[in-house]
PDB file with one MODEL, atoms N, CA, C and O in Angstrom:
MODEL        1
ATOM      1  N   UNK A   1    -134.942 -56.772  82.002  1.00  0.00           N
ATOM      2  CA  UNK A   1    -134.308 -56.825  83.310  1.00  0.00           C
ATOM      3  C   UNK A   1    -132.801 -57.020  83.110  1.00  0.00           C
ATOM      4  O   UNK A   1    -132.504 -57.900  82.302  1.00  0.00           O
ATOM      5  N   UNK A   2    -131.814 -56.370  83.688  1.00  0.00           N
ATOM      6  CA  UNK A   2    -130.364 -56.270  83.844  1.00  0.00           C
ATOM      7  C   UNK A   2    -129.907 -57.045  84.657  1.00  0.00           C
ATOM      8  O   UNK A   2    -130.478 -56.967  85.745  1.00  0.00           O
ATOM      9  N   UNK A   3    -128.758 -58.094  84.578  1.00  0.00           N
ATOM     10  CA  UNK A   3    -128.110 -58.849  85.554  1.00  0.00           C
ATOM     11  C   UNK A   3    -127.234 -57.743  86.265  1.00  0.00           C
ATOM     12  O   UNK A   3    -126.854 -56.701  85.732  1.00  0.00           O
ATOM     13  N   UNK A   4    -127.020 -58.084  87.355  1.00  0.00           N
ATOM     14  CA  UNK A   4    -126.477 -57.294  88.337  1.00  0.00           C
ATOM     15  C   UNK A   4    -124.591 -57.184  87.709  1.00  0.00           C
ATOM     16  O   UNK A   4    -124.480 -57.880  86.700  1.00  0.00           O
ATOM     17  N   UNK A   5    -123.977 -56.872  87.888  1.00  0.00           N
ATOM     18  CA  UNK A   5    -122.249 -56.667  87.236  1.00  0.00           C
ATOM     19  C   UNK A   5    -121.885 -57.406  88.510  1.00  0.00           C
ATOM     20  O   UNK A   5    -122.302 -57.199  89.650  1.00  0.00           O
ATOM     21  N   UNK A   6    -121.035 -58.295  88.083  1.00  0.00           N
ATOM     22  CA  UNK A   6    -120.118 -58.680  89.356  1.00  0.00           C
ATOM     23  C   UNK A   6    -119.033 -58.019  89.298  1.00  0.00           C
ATOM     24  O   UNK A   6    -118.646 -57.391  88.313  1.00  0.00           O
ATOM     25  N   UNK A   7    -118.233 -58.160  90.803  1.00  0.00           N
ATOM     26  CA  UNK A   7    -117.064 -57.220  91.039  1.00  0.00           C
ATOM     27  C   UNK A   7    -116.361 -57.194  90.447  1.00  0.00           C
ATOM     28  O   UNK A   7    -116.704 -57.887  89.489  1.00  0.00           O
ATOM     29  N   UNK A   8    -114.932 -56.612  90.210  1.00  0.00           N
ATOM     30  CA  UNK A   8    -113.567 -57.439  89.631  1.00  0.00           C
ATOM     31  C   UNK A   8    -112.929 -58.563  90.697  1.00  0.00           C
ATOM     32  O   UNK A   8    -112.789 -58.189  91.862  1.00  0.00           O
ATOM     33  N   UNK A   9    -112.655 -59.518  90.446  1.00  0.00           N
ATOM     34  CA  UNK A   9    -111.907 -60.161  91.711  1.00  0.00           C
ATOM     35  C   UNK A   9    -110.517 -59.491  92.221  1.00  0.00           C
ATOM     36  O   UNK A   9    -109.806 -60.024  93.073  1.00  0.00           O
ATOM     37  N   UNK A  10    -110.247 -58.359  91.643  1.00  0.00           N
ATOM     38  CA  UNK A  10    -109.126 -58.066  92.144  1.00  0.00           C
ATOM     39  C   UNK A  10    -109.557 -56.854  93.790  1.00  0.00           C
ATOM     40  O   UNK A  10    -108.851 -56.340  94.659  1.00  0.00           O
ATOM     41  N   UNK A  11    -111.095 -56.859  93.488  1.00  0.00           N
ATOM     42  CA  UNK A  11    -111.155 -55.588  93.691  1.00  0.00           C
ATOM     43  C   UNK A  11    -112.371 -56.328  95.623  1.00  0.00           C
ATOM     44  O   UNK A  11    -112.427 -55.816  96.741  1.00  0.00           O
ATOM     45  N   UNK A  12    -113.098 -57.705  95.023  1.00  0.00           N
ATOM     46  CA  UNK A  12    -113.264 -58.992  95.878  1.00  0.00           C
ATOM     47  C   UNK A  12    -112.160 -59.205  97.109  1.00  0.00           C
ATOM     48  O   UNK A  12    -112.401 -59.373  98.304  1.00  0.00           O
ATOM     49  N   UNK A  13    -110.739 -59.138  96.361  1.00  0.00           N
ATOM     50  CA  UNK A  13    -109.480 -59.860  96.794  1.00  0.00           C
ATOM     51  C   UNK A  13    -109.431 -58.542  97.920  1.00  0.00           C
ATOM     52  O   UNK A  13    -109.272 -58.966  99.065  1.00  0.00           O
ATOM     53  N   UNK A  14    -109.506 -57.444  97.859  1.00  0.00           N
ATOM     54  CA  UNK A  14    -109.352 -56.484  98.608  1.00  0.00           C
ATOM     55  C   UNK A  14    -110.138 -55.959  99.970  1.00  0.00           C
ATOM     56  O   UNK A  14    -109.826 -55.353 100.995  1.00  0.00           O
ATOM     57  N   UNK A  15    -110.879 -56.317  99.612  1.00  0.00           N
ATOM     58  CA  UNK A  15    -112.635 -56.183 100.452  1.00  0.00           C
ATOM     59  C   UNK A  15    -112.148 -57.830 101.696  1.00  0.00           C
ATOM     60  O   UNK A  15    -112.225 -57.674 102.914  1.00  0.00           O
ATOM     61  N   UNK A  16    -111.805 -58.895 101.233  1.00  0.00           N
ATOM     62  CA  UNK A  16    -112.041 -59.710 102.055  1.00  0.00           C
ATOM     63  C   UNK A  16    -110.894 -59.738 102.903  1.00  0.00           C
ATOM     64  O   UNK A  16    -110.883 -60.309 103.994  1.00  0.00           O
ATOM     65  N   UNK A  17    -109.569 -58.895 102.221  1.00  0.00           N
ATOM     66  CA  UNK A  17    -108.185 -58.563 102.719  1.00  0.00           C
ATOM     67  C   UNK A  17    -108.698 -57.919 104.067  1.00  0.00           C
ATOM     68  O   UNK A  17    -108.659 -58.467 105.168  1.00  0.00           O
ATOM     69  N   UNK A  18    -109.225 -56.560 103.764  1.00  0.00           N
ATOM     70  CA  UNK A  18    -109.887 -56.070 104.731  1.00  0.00           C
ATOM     71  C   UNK A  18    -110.508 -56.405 106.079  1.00  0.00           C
ATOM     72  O   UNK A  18    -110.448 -55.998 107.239  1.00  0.00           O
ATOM     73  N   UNK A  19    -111.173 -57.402 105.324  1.00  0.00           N
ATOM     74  CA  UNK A  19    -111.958 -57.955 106.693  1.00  0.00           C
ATOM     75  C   UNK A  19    -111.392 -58.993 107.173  1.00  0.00           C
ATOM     76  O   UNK A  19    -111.630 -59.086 108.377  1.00  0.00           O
ATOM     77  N   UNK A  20    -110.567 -60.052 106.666  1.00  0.00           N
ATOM     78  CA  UNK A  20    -110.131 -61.057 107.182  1.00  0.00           C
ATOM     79  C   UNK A  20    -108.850 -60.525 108.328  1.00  0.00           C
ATOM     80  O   UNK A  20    -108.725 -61.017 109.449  1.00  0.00           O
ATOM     81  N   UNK A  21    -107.769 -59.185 107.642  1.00  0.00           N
ATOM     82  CA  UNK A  21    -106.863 -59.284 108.503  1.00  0.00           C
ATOM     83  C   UNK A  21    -107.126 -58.562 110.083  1.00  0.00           C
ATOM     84  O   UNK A  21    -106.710 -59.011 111.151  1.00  0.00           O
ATOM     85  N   UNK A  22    -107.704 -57.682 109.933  1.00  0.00           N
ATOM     86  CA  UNK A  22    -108.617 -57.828 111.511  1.00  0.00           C
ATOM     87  C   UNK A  22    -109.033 -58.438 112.373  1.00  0.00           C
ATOM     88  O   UNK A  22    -108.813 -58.327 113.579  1.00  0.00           O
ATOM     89  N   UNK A  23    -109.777 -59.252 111.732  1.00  0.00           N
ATOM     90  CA  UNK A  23    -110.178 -60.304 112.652  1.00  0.00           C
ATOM     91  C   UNK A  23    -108.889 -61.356 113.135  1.00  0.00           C
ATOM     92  O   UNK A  23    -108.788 -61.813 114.273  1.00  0.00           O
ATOM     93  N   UNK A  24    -108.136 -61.571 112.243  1.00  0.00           N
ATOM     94  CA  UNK A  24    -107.091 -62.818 112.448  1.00  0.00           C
ATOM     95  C   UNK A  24    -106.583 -61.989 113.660  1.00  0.00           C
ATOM     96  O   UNK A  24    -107.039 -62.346 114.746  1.00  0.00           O
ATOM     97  N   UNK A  25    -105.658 -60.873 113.662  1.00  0.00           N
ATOM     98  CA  UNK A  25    -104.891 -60.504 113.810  1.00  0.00           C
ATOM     99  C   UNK A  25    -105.566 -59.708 115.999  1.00  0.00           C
ATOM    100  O   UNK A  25    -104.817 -59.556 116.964  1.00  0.00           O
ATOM    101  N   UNK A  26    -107.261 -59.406 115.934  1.00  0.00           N
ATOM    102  CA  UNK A  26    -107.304 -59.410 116.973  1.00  0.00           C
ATOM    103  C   UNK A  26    -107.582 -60.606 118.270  1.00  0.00           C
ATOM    104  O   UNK A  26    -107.237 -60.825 119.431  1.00  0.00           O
ATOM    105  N   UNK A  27    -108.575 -61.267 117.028  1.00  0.00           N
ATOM    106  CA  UNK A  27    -108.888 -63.101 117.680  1.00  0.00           C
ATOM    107  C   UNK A  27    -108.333 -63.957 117.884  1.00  0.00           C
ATOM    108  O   UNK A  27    -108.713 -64.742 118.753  1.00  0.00           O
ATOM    109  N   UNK A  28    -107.052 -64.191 117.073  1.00  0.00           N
ATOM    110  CA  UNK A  28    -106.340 -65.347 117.023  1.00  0.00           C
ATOM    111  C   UNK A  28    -105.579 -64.786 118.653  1.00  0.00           C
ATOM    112  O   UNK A  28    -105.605 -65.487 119.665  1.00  0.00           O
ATOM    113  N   UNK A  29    -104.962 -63.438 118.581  1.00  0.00           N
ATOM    114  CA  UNK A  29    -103.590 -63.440 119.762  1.00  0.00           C
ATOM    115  C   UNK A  29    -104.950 -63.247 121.211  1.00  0.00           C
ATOM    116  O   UNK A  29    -104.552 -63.412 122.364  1.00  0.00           O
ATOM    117  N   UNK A  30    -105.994 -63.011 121.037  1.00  0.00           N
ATOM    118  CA  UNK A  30    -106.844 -62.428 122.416  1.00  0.00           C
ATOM    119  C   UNK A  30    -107.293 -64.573 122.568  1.00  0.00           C
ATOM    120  O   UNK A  30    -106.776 -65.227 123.474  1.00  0.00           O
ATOM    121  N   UNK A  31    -108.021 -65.077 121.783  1.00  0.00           N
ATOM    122  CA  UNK A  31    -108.524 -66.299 122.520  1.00  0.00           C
ATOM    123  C   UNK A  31    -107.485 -67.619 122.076  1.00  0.00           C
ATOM    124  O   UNK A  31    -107.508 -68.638 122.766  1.00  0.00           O
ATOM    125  N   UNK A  32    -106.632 -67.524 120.946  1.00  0.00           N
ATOM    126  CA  UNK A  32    -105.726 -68.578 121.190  1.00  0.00           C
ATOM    127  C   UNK A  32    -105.013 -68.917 122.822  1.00  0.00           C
ATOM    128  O   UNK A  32    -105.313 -70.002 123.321  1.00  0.00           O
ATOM    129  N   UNK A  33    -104.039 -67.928 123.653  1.00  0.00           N
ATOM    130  CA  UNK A  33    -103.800 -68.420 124.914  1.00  0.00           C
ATOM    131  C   UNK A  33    -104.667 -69.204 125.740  1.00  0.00           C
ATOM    132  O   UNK A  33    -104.432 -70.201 126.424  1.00  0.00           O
ATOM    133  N   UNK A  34    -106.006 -68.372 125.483  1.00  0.00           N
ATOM    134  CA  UNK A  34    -107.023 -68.561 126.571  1.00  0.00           C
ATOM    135  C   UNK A  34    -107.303 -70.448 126.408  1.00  0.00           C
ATOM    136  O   UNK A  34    -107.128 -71.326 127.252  1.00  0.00           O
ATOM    137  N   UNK A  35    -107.735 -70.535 125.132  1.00  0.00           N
ATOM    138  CA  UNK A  35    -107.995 -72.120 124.546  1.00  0.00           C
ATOM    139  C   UNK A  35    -107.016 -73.024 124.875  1.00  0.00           C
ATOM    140  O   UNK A  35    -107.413 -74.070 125.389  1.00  0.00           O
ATOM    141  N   UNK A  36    -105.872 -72.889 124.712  1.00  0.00           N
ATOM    142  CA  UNK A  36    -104.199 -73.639 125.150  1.00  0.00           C
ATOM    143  C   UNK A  36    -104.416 -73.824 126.680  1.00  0.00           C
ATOM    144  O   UNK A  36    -104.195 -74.954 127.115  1.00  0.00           O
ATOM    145  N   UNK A  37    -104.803 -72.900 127.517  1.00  0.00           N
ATOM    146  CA  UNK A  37    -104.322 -72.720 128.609  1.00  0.00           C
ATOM    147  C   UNK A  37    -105.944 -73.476 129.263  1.00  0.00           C
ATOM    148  O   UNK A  37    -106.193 -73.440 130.468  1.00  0.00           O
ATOM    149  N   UNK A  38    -106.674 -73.962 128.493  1.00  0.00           N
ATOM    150  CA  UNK A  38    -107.658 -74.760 129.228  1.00  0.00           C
ATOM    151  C   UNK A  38    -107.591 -76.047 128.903  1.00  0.00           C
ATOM    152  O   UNK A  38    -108.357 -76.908 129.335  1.00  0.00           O
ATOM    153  N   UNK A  39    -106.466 -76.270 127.958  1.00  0.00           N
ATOM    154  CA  UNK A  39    -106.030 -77.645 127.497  1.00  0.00           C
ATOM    155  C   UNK A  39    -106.494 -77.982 126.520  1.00  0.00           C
ATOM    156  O   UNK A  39    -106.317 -79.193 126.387  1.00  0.00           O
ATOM    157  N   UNK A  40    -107.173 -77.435 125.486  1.00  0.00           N
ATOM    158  CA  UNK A  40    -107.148 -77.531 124.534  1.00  0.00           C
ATOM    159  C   UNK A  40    -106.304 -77.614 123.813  1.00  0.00           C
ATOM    160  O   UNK A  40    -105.713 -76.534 123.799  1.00  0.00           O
ATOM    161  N   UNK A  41    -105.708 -78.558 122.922  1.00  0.00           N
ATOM    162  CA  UNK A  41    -104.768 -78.733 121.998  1.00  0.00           C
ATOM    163  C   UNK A  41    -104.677 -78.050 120.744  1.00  0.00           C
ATOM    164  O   UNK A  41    -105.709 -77.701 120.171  1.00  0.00           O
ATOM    165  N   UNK A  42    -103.094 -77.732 120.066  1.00  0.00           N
ATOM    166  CA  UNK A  42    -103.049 -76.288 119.519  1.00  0.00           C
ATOM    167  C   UNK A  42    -103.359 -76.743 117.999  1.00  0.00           C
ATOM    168  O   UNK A  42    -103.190 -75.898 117.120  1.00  0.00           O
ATOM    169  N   UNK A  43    -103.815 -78.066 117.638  1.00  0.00           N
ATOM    170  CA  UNK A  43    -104.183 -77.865 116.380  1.00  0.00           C
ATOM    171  C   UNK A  43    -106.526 -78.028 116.332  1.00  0.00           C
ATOM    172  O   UNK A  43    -107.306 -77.972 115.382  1.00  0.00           O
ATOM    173  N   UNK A  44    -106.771 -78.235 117.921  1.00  0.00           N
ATOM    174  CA  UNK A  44    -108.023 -77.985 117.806  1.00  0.00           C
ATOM    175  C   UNK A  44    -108.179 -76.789 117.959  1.00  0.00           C
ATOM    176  O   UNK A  44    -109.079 -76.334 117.254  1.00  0.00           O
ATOM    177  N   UNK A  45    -107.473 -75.797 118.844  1.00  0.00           N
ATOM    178  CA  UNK A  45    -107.463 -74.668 118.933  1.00  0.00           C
ATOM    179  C   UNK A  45    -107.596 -73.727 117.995  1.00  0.00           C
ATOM    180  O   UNK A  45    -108.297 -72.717 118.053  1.00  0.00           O
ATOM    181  N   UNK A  46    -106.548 -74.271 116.689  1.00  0.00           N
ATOM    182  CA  UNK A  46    -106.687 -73.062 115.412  1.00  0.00           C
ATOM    183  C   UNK A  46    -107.868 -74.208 114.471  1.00  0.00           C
ATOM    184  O   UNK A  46    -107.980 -74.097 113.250  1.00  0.00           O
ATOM    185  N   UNK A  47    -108.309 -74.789 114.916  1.00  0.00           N
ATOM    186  CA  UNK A  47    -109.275 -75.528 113.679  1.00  0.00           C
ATOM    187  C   UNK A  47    -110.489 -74.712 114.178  1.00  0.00           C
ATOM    188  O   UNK A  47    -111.336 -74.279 113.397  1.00  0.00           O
ATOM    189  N   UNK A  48    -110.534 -74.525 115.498  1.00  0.00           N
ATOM    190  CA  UNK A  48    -112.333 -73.729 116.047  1.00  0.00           C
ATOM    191  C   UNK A  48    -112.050 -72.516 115.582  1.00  0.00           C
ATOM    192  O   UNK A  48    -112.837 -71.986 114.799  1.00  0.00           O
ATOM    193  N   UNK A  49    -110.634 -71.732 116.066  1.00  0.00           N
ATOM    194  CA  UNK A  49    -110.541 -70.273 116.236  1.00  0.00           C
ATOM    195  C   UNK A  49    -110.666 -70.031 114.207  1.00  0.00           C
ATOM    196  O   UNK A  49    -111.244 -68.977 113.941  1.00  0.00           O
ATOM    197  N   UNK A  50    -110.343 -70.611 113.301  1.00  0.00           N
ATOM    198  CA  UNK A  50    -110.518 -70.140 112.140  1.00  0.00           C
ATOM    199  C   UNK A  50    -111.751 -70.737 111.616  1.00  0.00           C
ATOM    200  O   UNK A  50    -112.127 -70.241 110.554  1.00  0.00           O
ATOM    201  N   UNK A  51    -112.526 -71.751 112.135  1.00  0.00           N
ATOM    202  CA  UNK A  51    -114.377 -71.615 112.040  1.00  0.00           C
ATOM    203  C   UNK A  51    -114.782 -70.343 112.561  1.00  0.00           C
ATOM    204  O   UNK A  51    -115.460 -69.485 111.996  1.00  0.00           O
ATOM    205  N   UNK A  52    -114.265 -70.327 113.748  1.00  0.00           N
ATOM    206  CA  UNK A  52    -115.229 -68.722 114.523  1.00  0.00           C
ATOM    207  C   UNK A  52    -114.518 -67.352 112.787  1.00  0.00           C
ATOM    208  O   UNK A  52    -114.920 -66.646 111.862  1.00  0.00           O
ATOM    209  N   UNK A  53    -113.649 -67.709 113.284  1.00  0.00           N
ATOM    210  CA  UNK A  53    -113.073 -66.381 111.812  1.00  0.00           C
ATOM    211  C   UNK A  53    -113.929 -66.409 110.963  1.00  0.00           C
ATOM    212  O   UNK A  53    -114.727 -65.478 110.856  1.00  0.00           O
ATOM    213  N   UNK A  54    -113.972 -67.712 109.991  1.00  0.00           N
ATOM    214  CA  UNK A  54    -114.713 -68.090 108.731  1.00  0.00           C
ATOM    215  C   UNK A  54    -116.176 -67.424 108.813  1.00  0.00           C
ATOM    216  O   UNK A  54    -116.739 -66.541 108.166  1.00  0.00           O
ATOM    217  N   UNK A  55    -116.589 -68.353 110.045  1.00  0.00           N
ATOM    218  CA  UNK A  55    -118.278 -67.918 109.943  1.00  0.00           C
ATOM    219  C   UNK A  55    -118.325 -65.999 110.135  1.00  0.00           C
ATOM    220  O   UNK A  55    -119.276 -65.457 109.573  1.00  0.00           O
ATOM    221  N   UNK A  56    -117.638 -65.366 110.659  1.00  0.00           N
ATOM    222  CA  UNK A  56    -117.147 -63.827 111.488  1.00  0.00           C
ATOM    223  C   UNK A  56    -117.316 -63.306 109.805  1.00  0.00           C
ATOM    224  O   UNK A  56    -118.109 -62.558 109.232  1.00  0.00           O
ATOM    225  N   UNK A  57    -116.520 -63.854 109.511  1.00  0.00           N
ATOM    226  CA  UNK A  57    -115.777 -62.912 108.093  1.00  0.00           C
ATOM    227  C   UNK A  57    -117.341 -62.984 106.734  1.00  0.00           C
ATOM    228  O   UNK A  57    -117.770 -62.153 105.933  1.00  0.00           O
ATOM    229  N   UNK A  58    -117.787 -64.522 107.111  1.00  0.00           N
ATOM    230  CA  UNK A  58    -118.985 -64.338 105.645  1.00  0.00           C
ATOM    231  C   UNK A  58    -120.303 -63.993 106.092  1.00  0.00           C
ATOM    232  O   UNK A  58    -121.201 -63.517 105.398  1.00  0.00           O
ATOM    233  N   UNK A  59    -120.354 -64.368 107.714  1.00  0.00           N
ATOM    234  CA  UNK A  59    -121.968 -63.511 108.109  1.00  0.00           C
ATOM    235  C   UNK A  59    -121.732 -62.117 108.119  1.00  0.00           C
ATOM    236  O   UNK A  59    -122.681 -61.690 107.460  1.00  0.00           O
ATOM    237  N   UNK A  60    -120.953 -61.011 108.510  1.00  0.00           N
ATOM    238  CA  UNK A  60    -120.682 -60.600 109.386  1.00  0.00           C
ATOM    239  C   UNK A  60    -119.971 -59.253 108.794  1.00  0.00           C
ATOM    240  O   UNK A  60    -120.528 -58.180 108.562  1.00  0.00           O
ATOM    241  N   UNK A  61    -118.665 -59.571 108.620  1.00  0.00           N
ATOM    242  CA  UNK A  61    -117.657 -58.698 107.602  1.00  0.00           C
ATOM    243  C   UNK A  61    -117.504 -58.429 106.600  1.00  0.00           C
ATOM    244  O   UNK A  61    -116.661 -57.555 106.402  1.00  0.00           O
ATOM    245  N   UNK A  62    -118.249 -59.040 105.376  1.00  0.00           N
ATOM    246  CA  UNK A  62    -117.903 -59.242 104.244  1.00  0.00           C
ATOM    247  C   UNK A  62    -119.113 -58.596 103.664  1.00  0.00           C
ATOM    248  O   UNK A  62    -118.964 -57.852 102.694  1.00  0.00           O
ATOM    249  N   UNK A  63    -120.603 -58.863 104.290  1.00  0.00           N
ATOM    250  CA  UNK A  63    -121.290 -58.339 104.304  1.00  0.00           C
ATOM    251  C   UNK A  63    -121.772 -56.921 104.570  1.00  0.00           C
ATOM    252  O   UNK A  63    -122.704 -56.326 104.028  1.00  0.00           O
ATOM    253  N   UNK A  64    -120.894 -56.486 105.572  1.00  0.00           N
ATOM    254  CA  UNK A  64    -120.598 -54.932 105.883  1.00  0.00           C
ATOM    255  C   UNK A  64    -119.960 -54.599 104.747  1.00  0.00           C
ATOM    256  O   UNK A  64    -120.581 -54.078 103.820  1.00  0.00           O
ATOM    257  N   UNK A  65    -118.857 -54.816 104.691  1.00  0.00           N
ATOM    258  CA  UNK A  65    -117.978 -54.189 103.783  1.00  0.00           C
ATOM    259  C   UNK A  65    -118.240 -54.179 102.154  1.00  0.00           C
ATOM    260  O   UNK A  65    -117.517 -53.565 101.369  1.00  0.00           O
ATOM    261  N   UNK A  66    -119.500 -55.034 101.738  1.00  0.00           N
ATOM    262  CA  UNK A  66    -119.727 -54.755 100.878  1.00  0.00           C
ATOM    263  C   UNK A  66    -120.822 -53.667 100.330  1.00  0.00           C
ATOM    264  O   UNK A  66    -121.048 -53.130  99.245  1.00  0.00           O
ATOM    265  N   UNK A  67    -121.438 -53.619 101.779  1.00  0.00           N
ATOM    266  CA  UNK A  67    -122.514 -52.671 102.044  1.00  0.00           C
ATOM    267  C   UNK A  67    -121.600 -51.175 101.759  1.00  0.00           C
ATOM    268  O   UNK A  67    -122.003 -50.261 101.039  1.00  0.00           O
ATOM    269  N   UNK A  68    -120.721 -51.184 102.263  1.00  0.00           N
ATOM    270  CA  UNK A  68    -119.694 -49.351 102.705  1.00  0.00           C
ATOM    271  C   UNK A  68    -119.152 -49.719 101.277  1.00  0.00           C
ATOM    272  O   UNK A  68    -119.047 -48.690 100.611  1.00  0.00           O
ATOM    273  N   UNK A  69    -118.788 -50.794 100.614  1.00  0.00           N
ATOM    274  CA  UNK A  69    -117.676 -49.989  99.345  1.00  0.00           C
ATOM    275  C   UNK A  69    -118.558 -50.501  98.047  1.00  0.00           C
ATOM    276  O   UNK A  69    -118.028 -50.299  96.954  1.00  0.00           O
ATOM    277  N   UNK A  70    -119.864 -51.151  98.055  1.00  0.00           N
ATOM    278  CA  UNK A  70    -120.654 -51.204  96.783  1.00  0.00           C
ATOM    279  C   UNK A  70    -120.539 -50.170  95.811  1.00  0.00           C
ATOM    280  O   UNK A  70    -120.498 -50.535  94.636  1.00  0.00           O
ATOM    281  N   UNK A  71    -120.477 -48.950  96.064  1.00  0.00           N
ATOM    282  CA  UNK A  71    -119.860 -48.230  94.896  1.00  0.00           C
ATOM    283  C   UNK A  71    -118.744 -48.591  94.331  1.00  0.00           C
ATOM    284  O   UNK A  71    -118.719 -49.225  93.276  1.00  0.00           O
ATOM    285  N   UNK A  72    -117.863 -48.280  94.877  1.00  0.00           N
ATOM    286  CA  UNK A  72    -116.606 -48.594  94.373  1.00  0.00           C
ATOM    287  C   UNK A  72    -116.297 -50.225  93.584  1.00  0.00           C
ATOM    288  O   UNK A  72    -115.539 -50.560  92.674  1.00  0.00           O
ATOM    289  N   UNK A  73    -117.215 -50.931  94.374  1.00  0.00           N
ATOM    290  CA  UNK A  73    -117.444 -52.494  93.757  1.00  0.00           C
ATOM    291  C   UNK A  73    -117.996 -52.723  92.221  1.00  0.00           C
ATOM    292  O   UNK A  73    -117.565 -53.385  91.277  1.00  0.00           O
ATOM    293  N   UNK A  74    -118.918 -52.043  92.364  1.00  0.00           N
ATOM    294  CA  UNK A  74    -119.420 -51.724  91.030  1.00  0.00           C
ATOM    295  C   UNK A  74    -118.972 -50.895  89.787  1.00  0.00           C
ATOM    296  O   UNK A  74    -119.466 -50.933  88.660  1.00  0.00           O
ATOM    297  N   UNK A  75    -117.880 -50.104  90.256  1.00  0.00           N
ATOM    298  CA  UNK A  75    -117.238 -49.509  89.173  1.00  0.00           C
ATOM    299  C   UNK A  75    -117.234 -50.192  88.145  1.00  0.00           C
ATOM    300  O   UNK A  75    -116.694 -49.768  87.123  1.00  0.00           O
TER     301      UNK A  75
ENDMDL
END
Protein backbone atom coordinates (compact mmCIF):
# COMPACT_ATOMS: atom_id res chain seq x y z
CA UNK A 1 0.00 0.00 0.00
CA UNK A 2 1.33 3.65 -1.04
CA UNK A 3 1.08 6.69 1.27
CA UNK A 4 -0.73 9.28 -0.41
CA UNK A 5 2.17 12.39 -1.59
CA UNK A 6 1.46 15.47 0.18
CA UNK A 7 1.29 18.79 -1.62
CA UNK A 8 4.18 21.20 -1.87
CA UNK A 9 3.34 23.92 0.67
CA UNK A 10 4.10 26.34 -1.75
CA UNK A 11 1.59 25.05 -3.92
CA UNK A 12 -1.06 24.58 -0.24
CA UNK A 13 -0.02 28.42 0.17
CA UNK A 14 -1.83 29.05 -3.16
CA UNK A 15 -5.01 27.02 -3.00
CA UNK A 16 -5.87 28.65 0.45
CA UNK A 17 -4.74 32.22 -1.16
CA UNK A 18 -7.50 31.44 -3.37
CA UNK A 19 -10.05 30.74 -1.20
CA UNK A 20 -9.38 32.89 1.66
CA UNK A 21 -9.16 36.19 -0.48
CA UNK A 22 -12.74 35.94 -1.64
CA UNK A 23 -14.28 35.36 1.03
CA UNK A 24 -12.46 38.22 3.13
CA UNK A 25 -12.81 40.55 0.59
CA UNK A 26 -16.81 39.83 -0.13
CA UNK A 27 -17.88 39.15 3.75
CA UNK A 28 -15.94 41.30 5.64
CA UNK A 29 -17.21 44.81 3.46
CA UNK A 30 -21.15 43.12 2.92
CA UNK A 31 -21.73 42.09 6.98
CA UNK A 32 -19.07 44.14 8.86
CA UNK A 33 -21.46 47.57 8.54
CA UNK A 34 -24.41 45.55 9.12
CA UNK A 35 -22.81 44.10 12.73
CA UNK A 36 -21.45 47.86 13.77
CA UNK A 37 -24.62 49.30 12.94
CA UNK A 38 -26.57 46.88 15.40
CA UNK A 39 -24.06 47.77 18.02
CA UNK A 40 -21.98 45.38 17.99
CA UNK A 41 -18.54 46.38 18.83
CA UNK A 42 -15.74 46.46 16.13
CA UNK A 43 -13.39 44.14 17.77
CA UNK A 44 -16.43 41.47 18.40
CA UNK A 45 -17.42 42.16 15.07
CA UNK A 46 -14.08 41.01 13.30
CA UNK A 47 -13.57 38.17 16.04
CA UNK A 48 -17.23 36.44 14.69
CA UNK A 49 -16.83 37.75 11.04
CA UNK A 50 -13.22 35.81 10.82
CA UNK A 51 -14.82 32.54 12.77
CA UNK A 52 -17.63 32.68 10.06
CA UNK A 53 -14.42 33.04 7.41
CA UNK A 54 -12.34 30.32 9.24
CA UNK A 55 -15.09 27.76 9.55
CA UNK A 56 -16.24 29.07 5.38
CA UNK A 57 -12.68 28.57 4.23
CA UNK A 58 -11.91 24.74 5.99
CA UNK A 59 -15.54 23.22 5.60
CA UNK A 60 -16.29 24.65 2.58
CA UNK A 61 -13.46 26.26 0.27
CA UNK A 62 -10.57 24.51 0.77
CA UNK A 63 -12.28 21.49 0.31
CA UNK A 64 -13.61 22.50 -3.13
CA UNK A 65 -10.59 23.72 -4.24
CA UNK A 66 -8.81 20.87 -3.52
CA UNK A 67 -11.30 18.77 -5.21
CA UNK A 68 -10.83 21.22 -8.84
CA UNK A 69 -6.87 21.46 -8.54
CA UNK A 70 -5.92 17.76 -7.01
CA UNK A 71 -4.12 17.26 -10.10
CA UNK A 72 -2.11 19.90 -10.16
CA UNK A 73 -1.65 19.27 -6.20
CA UNK A 74 -0.23 16.17 -6.77
CA UNK A 75 2.25 16.97 -9.28
Amino acid sequence: MTVPKEPKKWKMAIIIWIAIVPLIFTIMPFFKPRLLALGLSAILTDLFLTTVLVILMVYIAQPLLMKLFGNWLNK
